[in-house]
N, C-alpha and C positions, 0 to 999 in steps of 0.2 A: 426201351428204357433210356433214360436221357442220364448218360453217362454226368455229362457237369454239373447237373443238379443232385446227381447221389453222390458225386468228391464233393459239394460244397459240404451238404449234408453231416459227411465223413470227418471233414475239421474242424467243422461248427461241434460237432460231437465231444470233440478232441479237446478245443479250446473247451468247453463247458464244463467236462471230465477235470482239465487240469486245472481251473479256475475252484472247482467245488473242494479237490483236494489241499492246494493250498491254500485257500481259506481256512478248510477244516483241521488242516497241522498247527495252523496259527489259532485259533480259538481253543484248541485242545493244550496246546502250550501256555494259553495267557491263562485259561481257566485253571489251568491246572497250578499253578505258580501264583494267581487268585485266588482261591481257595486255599494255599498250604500259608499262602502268604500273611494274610488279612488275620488267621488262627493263631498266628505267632508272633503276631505287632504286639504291643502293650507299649504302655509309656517310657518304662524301663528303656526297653528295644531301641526308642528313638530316645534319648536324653542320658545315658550311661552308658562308659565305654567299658570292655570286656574283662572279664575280672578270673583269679582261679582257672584259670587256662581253657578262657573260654564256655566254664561251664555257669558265668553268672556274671550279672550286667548284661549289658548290650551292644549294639555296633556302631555307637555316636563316630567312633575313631575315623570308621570306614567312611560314614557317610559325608561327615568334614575333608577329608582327605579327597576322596572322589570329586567334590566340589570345589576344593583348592587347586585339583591337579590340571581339572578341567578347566575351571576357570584362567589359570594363570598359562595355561599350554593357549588356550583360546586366544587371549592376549596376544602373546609374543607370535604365534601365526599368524592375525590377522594385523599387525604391525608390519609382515614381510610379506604377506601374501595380496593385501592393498596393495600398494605402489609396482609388486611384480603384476599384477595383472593391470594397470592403468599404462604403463610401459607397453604391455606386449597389444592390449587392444589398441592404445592411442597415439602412439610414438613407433614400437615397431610392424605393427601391421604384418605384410608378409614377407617381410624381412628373412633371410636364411635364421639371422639370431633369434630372433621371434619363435618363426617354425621349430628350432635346436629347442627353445626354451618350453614351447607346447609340448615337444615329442618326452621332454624330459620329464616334465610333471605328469604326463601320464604312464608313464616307465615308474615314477615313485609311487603312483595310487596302486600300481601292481602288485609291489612289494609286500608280501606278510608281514603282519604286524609284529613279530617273533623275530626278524630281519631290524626291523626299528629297533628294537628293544636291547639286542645284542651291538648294535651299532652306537646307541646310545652307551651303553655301558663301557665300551671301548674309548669312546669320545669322553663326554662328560663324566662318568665316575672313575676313571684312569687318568687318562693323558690331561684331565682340565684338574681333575683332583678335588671333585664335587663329593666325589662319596657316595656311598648310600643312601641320596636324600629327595626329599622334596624336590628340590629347584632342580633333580639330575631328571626326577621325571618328569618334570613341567616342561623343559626342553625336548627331550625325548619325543614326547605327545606332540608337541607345538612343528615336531619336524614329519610327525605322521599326518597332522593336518594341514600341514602347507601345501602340499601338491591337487587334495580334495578342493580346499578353500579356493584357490587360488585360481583356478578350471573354472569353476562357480562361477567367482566374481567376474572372472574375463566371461563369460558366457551371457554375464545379466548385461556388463558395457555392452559388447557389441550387439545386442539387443535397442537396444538406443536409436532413433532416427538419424539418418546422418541430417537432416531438415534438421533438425535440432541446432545440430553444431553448425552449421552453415547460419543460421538464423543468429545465432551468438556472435560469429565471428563478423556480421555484416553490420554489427549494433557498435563494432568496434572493440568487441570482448579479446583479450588474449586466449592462447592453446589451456595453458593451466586454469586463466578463468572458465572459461568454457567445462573445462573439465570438472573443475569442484562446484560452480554453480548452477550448470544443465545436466550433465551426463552421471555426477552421482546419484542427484536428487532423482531423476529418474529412473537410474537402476538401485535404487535404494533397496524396493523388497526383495530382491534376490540378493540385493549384499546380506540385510538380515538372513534370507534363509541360507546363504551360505555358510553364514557365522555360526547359528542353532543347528546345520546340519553337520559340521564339523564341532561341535560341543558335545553331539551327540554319536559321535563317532568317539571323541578322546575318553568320553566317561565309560561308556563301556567296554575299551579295551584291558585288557588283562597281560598280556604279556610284556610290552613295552615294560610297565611301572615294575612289575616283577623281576626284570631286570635293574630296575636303577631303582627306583622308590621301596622296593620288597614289601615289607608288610608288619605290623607295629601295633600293641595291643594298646597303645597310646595316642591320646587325640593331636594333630601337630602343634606343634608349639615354637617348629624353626624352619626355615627351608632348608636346612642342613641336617633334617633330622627323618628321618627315615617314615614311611605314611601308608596307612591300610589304604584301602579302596572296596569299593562294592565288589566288581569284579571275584577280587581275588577273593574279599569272603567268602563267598560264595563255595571257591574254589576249594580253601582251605577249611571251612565248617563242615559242608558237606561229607568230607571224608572220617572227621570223629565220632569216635562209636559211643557218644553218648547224642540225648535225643536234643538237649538244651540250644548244643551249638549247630544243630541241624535245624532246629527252629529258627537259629537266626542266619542261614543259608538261604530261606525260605523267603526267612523276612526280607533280606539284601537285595534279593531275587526280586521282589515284589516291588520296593521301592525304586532298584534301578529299572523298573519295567515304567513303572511311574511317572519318572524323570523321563525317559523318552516318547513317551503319550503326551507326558505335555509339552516336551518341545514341539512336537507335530501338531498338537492343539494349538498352540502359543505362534506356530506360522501360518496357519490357515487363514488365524485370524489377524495377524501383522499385514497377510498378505491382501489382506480385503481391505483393512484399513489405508493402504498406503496404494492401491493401484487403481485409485480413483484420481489422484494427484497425476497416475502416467501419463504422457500422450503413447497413443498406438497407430 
């Protein structure tokens, strides 16, 4: 009996076993959540916000909110989390500060989002004196995606030919030319997919906003004004014991499943589109 050919056997097994399983957790989930989902959309659902506590109207509030939070956290991270990573790939290299500032962003992707959330609420709705609002979870978010984003970006720079940059700098380009006219453009599609991977990280968190944004049967109207989200719908329909606003758990459920398919559609295809432009 040829022992290495029955252990290859044996993990091949293994991997195939646990490949079929999660697969099959995740189609049993999305169907499932497709099916209760798709049942409880109506027009209403999507274009009216929640009415009678919930038990009529629909969940416009959430899905605006979700998309504000998201977008304007997206924002303000990729505002800090660009120029930290141009720095640590282009400038600090393996610099001790460099390394301090790699080990730290991945010490923050570690952190529970329940940790964000609590932190933000001590920072911006206390000591900054934001309140219970919009712009307290935009920030909030915008500090859960910094450390993701920011990993990312430096991962697509140094990805980059150093030919590249040598070839720039022999044309007589400056450090900073070089940097925004070779070495963005060519890690362009991982800065996108950095951006829609961290969009897609802010919009489906729940605990951060719950802390600082809460929850609001009202579509926003301020950043100083307090803002549903999908998430939390979710969170909070599910639990009433009428069938109305568990319909629209379903519904929330469905849509923000939505929104994350097509960010992953949306870079597949950004990433086909734009790395024909690479050199490799």
């Amino acid at each position: 009996m040829n022992w290495k050919r029955f252990e290859e056997e044996i993990f091949k097994t293994l991997m195939i076993t646990s490949m079929v399983f999660i697969i099959g957790i995740l189609l049993f989930i999305i169907m499932t959540i497709v099916a209760r989902g798709i049942s409880s959309l109506s027009i209403s659902m999507l274009i009216e916000p929640p009415r009678n506590a919930a038990r009529e109207g629909g969940i416009l509030n959430a899905i605006l909110g979700s998309l504000y939070l998201a977008s304007g956290a997206t924002l303000i991270a990729f505002s800090l989390a660009l120029p930290t990573a141009i720095y640590i790939n282009e400038y600090g290299g393996k610099s001790k500060f460099a390394n301090y500032l790699r080990l730290s962003l991945d010490l923050l992707s570690g952190v529970p989002s329940v940790i964000f959330g609590f932190f933000g609420f001590i920072l911006f709705v206390l000591w900054m004196s934001m309140g219970i609002s919009l712009l307290a979870g935009m920030f909030t978010l915008a500090i859960l995606e910094l450390p993701l984003m920011a990993r990312s970006i430096e991962l697509a720079l140094s990805m980059v030919p150093n030919e590249l940059r040598e070839a720039s700098y022999a044309l007589g380009a400056t450090k900073f030319e070089t940097i925004v006219n070779v070495v963005l453009r060519q890690a362009l599609p991982g800065v996108l997919t950095a951006v829609l991977i961290s969009f897609a990280r802010g919009i489906s968190e729940a605990a951060p906003v719950l802390f600082t944004a809460q929850f609001s049967d009202f579509t926003p109207y301020s950043l100083f004004a307090p803002s549903a989200s999908l998430p939390l719908a979710v969170y909070f329909y599910i639990s009433y014991p009428y069938e109305r606003a568990r319909a629209k758990a379903y519904a929330a459920s469905f849509i923000l499943i939505a929104i994350v398919l097509a960010i992953n559609i949306a870079l597949r295809f950004l990433s086909k589109k734009f790395m024909k432009y690479v050199v490799r």
